[in-house]
Steps between C-alpha positions, in 0.01 A plus 500: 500500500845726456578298178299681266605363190396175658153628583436607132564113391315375791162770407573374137472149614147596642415663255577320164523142696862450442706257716809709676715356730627776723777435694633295249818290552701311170809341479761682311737321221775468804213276688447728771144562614427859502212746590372819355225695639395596180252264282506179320174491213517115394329544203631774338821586276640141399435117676693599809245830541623810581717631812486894634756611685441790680712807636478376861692155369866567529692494125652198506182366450480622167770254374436218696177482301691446187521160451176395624283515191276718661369869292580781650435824436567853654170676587503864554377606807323791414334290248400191711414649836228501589313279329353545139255278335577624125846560559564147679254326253775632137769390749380174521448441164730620337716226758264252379321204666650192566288346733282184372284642169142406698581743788592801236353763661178696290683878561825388310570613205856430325414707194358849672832666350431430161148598525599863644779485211198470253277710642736840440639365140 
């Protein structure tokens, strides 16, 4: 795969058994459907989940996403390619999990900040 921002989501999705939609296509506030190559995580980041746009989507996409009710976040690459369990796993919860409470997955861990906070005070 040339998308490798993409690939990171989709080996995180192996990994931590995520869902990831990848294409992903939404309809923006004008109505219009539209795709980005980057990734949709359902469960993440607020009820709508969480879109990632990527550098290959063109920058209009950026506002037509506003609107939607989707998350989004900017994700350095450097940071976020490739893949990184630890790195991917703060990420996650610090966007927190949305998806139904029964399906919460056993690595996440919303309050991982505040222990490393404690644990140099």
């Amino acid at each position: 795969m040339t998308n490798a921002m993409a690939q990171a989501w989709l080996d995180a999705r192996d990994d931590l058994e995520i869902r990831v939609t990848h294409p992903f296509k939404f309809v923006a506030a004008s109505g219009h459907e539209v795709e980005t190559v980057g990734v949709h995580l359902p469960d993440f980041g607020g009820p709508n989940g969480t879109v990632l746009l990527c550098r290959f989507d063109p920058e209009h996409l950026y506002e037509l996403l506003d609107g939607t009710g989707y998350y989004s976040s900017g994700l350095n690459p450097r940071s976020y390619e490739p893949y990184q369990r630890a790195v991917f796993v703060q990420t996650l919860s610090d966007w927190g999990w949305y998806g139904p409470p029964e399906q919460t997955p056993p690595w996440y861990d919303p309050k991982w900040r505040d222990r490393i906070i404690r644990s140099v005070t």
